[in-house]
Backbone as XML, in Angstrom:
<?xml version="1.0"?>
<chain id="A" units="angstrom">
  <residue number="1" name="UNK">
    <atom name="N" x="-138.144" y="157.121" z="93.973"/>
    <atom name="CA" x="-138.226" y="155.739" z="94.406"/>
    <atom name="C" x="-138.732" y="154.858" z="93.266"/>
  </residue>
  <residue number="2" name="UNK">
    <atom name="N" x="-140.080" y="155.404" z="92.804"/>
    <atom name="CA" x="-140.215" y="154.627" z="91.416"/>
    <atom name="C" x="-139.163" y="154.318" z="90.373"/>
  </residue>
  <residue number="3" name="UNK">
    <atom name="N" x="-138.878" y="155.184" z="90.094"/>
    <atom name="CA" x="-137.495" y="155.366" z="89.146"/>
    <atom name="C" x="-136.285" y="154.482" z="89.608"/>
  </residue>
  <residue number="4" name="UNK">
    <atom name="N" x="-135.756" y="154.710" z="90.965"/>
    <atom name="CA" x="-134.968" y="153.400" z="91.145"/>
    <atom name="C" x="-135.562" y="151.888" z="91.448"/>
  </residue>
  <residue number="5" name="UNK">
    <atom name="N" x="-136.358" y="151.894" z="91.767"/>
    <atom name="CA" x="-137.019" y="150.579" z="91.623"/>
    <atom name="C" x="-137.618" y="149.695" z="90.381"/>
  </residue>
  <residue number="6" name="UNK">
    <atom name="N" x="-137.836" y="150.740" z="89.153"/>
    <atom name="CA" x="-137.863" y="149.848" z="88.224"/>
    <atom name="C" x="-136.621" y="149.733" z="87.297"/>
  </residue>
  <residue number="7" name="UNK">
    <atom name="N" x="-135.290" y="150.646" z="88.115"/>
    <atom name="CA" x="-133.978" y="150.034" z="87.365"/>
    <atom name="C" x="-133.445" y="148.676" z="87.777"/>
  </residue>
  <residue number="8" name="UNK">
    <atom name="N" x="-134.322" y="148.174" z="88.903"/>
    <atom name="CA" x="-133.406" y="147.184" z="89.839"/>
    <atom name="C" x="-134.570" y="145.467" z="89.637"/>
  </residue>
  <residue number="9" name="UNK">
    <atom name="N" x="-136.193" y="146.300" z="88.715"/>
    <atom name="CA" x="-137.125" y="144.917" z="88.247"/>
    <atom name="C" x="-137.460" y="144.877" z="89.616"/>
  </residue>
  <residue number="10" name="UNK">
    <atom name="N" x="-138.138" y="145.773" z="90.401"/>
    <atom name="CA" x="-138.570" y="145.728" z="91.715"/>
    <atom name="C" x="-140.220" y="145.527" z="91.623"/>
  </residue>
  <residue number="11" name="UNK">
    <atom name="N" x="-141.002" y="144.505" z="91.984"/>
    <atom name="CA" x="-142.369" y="144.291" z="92.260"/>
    <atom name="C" x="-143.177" y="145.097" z="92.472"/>
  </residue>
  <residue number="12" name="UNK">
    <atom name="N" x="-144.485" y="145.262" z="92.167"/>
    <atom name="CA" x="-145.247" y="146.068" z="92.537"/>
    <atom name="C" x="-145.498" y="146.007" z="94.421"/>
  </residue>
  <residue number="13" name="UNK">
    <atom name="N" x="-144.939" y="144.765" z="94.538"/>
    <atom name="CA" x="-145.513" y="144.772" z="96.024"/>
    <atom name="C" x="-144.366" y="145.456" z="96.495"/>
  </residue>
  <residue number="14" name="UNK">
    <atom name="N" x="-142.998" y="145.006" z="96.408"/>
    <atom name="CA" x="-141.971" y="145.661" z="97.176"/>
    <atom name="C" x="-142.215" y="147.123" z="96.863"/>
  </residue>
  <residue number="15" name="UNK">
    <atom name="N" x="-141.942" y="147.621" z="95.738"/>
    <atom name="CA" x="-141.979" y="149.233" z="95.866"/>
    <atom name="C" x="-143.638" y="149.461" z="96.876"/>
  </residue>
  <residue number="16" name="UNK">
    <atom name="N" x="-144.276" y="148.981" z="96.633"/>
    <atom name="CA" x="-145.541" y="149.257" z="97.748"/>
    <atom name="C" x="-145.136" y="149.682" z="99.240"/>
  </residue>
  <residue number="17" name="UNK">
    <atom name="N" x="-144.192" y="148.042" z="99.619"/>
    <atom name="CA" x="-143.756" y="147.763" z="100.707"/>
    <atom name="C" x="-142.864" y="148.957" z="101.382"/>
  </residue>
  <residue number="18" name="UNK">
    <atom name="N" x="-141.833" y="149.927" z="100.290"/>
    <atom name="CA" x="-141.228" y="150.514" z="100.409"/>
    <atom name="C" x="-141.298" y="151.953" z="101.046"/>
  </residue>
  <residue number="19" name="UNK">
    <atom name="N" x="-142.149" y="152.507" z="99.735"/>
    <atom name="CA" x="-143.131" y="153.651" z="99.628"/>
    <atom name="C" x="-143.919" y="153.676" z="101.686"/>
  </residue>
  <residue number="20" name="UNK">
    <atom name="N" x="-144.296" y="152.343" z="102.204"/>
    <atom name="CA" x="-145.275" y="152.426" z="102.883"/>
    <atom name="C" x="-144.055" y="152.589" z="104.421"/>
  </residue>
  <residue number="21" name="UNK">
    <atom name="N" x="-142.460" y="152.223" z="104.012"/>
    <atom name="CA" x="-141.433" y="152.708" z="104.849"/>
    <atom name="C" x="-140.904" y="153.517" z="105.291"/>
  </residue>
  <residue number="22" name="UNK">
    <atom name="N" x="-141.109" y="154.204" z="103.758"/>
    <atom name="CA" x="-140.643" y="155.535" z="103.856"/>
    <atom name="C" x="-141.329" y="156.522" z="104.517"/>
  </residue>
  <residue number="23" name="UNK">
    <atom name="N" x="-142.974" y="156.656" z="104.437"/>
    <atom name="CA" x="-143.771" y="157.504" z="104.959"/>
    <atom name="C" x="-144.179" y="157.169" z="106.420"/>
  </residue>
  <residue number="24" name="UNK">
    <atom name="N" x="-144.270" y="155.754" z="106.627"/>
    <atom name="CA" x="-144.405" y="155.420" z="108.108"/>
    <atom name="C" x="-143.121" y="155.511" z="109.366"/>
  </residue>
  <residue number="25" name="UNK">
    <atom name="N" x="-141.668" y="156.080" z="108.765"/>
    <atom name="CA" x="-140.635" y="155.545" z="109.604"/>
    <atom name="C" x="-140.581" y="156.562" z="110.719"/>
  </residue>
  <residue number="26" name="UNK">
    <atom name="N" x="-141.183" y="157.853" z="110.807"/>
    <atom name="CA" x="-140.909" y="158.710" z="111.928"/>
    <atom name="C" x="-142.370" y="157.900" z="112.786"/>
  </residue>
  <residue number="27" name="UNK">
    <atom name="N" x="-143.177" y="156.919" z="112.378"/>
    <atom name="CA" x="-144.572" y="156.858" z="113.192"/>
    <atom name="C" x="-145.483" y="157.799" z="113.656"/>
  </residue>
  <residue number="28" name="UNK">
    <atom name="N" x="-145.627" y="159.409" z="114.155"/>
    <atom name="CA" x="-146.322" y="160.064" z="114.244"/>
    <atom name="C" x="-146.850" y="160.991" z="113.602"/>
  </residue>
  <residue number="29" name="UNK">
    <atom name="N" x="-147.923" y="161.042" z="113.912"/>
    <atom name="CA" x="-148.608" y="162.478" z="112.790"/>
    <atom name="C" x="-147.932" y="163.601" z="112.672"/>
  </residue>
  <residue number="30" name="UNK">
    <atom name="N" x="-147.658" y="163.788" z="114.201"/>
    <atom name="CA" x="-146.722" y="165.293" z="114.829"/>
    <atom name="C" x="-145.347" y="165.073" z="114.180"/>
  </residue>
  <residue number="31" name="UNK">
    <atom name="N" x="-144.511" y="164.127" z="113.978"/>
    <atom name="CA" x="-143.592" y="164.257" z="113.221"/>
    <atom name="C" x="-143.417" y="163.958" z="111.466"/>
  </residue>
  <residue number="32" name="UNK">
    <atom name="N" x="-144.747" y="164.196" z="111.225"/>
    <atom name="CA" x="-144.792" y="163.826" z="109.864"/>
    <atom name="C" x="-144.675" y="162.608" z="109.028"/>
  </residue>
  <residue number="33" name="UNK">
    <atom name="N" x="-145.650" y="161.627" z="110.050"/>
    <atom name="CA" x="-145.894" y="160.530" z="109.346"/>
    <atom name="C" x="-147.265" y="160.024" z="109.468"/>
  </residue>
  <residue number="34" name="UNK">
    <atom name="N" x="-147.529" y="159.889" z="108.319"/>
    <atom name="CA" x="-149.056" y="159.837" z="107.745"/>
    <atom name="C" x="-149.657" y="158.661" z="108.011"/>
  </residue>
  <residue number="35" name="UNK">
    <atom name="N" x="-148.763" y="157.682" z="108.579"/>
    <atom name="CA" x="-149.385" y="156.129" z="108.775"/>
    <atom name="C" x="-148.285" y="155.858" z="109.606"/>
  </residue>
  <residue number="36" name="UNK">
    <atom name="N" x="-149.075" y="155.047" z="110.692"/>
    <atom name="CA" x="-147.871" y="153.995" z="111.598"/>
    <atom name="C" x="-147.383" y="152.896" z="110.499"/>
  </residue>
  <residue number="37" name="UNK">
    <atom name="N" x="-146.483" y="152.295" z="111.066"/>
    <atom name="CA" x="-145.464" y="150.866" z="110.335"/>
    <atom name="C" x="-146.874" y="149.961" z="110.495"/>
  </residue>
  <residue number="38" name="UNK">
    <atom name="N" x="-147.076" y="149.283" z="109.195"/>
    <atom name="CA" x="-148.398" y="148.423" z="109.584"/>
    <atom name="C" x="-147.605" y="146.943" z="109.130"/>
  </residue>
  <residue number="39" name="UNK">
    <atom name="N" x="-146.546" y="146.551" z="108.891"/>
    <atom name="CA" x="-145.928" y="145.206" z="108.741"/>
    <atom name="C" x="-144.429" y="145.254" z="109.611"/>
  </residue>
  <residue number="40" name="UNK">
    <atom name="N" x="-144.070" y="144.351" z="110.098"/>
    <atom name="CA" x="-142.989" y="144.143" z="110.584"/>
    <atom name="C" x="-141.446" y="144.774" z="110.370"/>
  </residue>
  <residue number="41" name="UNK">
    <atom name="N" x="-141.044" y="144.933" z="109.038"/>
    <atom name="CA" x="-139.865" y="145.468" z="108.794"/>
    <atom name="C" x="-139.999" y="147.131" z="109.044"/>
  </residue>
  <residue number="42" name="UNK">
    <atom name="N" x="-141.089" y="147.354" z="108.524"/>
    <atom name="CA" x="-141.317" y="149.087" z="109.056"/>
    <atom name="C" x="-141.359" y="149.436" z="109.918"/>
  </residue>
  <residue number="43" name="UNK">
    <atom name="N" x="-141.745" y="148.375" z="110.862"/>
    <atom name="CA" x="-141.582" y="148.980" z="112.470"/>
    <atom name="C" x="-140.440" y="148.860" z="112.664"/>
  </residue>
  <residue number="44" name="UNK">
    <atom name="N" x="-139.717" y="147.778" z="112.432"/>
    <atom name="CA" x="-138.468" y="147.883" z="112.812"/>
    <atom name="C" x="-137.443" y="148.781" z="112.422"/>
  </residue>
  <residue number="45" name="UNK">
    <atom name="N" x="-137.787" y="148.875" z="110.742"/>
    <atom name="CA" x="-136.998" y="150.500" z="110.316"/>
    <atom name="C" x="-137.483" y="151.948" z="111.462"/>
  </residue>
  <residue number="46" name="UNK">
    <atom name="N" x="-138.784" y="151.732" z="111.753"/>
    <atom name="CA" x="-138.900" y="153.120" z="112.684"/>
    <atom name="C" x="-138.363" y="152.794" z="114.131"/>
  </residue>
  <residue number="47" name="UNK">
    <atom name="N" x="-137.750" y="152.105" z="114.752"/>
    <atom name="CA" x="-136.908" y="151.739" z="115.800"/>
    <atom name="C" x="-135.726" y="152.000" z="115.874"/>
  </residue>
  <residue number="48" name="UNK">
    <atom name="N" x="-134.970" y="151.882" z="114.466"/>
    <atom name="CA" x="-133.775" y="151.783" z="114.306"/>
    <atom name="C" x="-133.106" y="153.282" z="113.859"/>
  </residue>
  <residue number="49" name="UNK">
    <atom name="N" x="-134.452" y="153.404" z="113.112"/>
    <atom name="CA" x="-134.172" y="154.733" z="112.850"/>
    <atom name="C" x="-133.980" y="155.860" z="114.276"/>
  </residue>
  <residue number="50" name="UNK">
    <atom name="N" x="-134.949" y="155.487" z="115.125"/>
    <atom name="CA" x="-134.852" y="155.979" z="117.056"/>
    <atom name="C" x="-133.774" y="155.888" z="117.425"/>
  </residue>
  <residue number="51" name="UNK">
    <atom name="N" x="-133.279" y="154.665" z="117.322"/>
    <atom name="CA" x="-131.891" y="154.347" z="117.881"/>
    <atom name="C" x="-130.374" y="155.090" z="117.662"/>
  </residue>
  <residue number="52" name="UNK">
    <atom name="N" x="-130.828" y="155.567" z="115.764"/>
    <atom name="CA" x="-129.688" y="156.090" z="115.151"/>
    <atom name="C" x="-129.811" y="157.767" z="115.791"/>
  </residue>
  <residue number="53" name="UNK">
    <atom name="N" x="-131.092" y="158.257" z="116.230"/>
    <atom name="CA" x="-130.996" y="159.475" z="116.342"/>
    <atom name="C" x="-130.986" y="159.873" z="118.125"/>
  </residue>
  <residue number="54" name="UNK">
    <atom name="N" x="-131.071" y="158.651" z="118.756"/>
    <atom name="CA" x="-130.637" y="158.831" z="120.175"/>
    <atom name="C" x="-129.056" y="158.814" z="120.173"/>
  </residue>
  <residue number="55" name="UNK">
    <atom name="N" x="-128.380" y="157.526" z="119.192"/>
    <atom name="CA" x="-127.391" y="157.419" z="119.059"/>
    <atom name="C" x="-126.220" y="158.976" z="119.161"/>
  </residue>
  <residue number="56" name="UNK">
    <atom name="N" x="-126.853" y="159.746" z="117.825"/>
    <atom name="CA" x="-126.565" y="160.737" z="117.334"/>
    <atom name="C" x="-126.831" y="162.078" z="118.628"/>
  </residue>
  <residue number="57" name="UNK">
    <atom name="N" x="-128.056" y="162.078" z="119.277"/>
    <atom name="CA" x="-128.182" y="162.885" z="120.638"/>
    <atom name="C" x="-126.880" y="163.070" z="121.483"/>
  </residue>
  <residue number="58" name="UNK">
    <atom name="N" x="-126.584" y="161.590" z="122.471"/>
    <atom name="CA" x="-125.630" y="161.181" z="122.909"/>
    <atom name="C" x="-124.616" y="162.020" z="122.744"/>
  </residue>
  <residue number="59" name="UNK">
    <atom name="N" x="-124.082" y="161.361" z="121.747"/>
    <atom name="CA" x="-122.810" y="161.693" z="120.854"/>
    <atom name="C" x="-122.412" y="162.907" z="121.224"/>
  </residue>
  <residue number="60" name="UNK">
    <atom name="N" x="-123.604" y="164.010" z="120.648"/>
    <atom name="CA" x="-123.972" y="165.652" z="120.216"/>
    <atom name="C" x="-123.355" y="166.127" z="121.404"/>
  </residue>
  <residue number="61" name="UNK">
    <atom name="N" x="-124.186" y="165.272" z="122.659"/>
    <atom name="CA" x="-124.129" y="166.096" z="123.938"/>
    <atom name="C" x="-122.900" y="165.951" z="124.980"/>
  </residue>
  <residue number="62" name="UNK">
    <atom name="N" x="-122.432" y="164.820" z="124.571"/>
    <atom name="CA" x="-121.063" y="164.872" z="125.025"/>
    <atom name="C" x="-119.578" y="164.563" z="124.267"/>
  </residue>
  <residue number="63" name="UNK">
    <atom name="N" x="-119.600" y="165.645" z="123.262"/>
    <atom name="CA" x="-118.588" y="165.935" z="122.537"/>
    <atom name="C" x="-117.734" y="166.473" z="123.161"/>
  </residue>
  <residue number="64" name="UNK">
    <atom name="N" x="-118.034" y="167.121" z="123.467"/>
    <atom name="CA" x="-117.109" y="168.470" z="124.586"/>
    <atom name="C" x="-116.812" y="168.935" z="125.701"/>
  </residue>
  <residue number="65" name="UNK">
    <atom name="N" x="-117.486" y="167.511" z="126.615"/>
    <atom name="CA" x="-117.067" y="167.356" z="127.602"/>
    <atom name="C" x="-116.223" y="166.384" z="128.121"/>
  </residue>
  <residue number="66" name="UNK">
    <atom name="N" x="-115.558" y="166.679" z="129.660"/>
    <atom name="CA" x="-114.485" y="165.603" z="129.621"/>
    <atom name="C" x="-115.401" y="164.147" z="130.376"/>
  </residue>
  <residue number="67" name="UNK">
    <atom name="N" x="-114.437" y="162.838" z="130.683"/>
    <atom name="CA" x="-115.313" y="161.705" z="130.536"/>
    <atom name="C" x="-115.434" y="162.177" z="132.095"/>
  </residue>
  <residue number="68" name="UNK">
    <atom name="N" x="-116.932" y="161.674" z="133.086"/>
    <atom name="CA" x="-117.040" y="161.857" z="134.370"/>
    <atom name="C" x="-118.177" y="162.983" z="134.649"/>
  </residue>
  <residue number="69" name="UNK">
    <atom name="N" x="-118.311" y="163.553" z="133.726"/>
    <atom name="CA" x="-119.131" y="164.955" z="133.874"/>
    <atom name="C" x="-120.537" y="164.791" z="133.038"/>
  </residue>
  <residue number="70" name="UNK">
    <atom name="N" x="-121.143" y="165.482" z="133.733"/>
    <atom name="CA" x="-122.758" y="165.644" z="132.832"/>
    <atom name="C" x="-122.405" y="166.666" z="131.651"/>
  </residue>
  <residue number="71" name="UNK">
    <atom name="N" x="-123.597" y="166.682" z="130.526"/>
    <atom name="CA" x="-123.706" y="167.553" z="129.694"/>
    <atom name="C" x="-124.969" y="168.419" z="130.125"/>
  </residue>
  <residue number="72" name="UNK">
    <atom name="N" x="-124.531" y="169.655" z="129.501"/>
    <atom name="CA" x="-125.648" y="170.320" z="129.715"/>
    <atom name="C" x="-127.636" y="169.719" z="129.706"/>
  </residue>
  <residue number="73" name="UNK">
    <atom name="N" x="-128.599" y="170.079" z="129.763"/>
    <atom name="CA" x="-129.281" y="170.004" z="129.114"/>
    <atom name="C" x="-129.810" y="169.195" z="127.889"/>
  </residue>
  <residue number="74" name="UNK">
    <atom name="N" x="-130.337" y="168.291" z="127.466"/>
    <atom name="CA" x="-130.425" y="168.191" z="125.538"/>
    <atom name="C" x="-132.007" y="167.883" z="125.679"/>
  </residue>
  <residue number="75" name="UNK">
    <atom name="N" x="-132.265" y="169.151" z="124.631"/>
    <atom name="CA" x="-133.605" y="169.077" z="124.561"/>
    <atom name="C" x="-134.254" y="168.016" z="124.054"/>
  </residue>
  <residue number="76" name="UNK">
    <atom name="N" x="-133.674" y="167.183" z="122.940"/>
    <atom name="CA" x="-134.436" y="166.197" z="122.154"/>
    <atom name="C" x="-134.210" y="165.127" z="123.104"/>
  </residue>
  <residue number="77" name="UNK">
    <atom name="N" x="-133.350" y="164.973" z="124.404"/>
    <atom name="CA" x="-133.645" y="164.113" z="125.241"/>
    <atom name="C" x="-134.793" y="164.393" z="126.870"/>
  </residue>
  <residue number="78" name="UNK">
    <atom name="N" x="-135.289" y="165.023" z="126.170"/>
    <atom name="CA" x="-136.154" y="165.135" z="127.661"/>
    <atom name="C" x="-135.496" y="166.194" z="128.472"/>
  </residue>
  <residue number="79" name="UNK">
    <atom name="N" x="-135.115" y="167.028" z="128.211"/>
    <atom name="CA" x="-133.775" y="167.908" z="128.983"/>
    <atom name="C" x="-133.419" y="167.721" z="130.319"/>
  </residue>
  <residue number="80" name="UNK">
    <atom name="N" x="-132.929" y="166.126" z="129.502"/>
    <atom name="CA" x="-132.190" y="165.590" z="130.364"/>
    <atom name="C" x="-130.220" y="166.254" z="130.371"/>
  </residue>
  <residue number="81" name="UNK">
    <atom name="N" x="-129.685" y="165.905" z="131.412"/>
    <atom name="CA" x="-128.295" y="166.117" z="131.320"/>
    <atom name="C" x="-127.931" y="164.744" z="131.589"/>
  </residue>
  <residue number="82" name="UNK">
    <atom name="N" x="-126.835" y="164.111" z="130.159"/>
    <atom name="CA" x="-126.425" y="162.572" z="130.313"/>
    <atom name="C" x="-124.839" y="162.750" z="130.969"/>
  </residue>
  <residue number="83" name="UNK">
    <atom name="N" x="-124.572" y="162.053" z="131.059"/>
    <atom name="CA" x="-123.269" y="161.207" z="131.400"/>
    <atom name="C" x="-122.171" y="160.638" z="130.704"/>
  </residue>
  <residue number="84" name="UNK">
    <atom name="N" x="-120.972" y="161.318" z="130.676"/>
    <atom name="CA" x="-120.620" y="160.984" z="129.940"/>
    <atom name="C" x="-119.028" y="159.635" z="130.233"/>
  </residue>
  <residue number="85" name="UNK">
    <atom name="N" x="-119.203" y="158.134" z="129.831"/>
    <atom name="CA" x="-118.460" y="157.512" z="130.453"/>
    <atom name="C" x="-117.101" y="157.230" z="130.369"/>
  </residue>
  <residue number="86" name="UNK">
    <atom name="N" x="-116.530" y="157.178" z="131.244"/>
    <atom name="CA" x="-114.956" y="157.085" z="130.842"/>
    <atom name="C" x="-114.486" y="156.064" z="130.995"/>
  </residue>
  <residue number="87" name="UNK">
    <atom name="N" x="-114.838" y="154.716" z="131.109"/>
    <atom name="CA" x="-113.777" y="153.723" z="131.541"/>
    <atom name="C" x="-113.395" y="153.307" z="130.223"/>
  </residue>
  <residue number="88" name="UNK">
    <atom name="N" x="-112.303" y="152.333" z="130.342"/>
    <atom name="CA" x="-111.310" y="152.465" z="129.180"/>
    <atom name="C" x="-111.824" y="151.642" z="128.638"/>
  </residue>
  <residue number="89" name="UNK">
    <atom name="N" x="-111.375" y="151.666" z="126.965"/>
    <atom name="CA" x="-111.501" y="150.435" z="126.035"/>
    <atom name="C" x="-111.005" y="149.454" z="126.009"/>
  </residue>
</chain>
């Protein structure tokens, strides 16, 4: 990160800002983050980042089923079984 940031004339504050994104974006200790988001864009990177990996859950769990039917199980959702929807595009 250092290294690309001083190819690009990046601030001491932004690479700060950065550094403090990178380590805060999962938010918990248990998932290996050493500090919550303590400014605005980091929280929002750790939201989005949620979003991309519920996104990605979803997806996982109903690949292979047809539209109308539950999926099994998914553990990283609460083992829950989702739904998968069929009405048209």
């Amino acid at each position: 990160l250092d290294r690309a940031g001083a190819s690009v004339g990046a601030s001491d504050e932004v690479m700060l800002l950065l550094k403090h994104m990178v380590v805060s974006h999962h938010y918990e200790a248990e998932f290996g983050s050493p500090k919550k988001p303590l400014f605005l864009e980091a929280e929002l990177l750790h939201h989005i980042d949620m979003i991309d990996a519920r996104v990605f859950d979803y997806q996982n769990a109903t690949r292979n089923i047809e539209a109308g039917q539950f999926s099994e199980p998914v553990w990283s959702l609460d083992r829950r079984s989702v739904y998968k929807v069929g009405l048209p595009e």
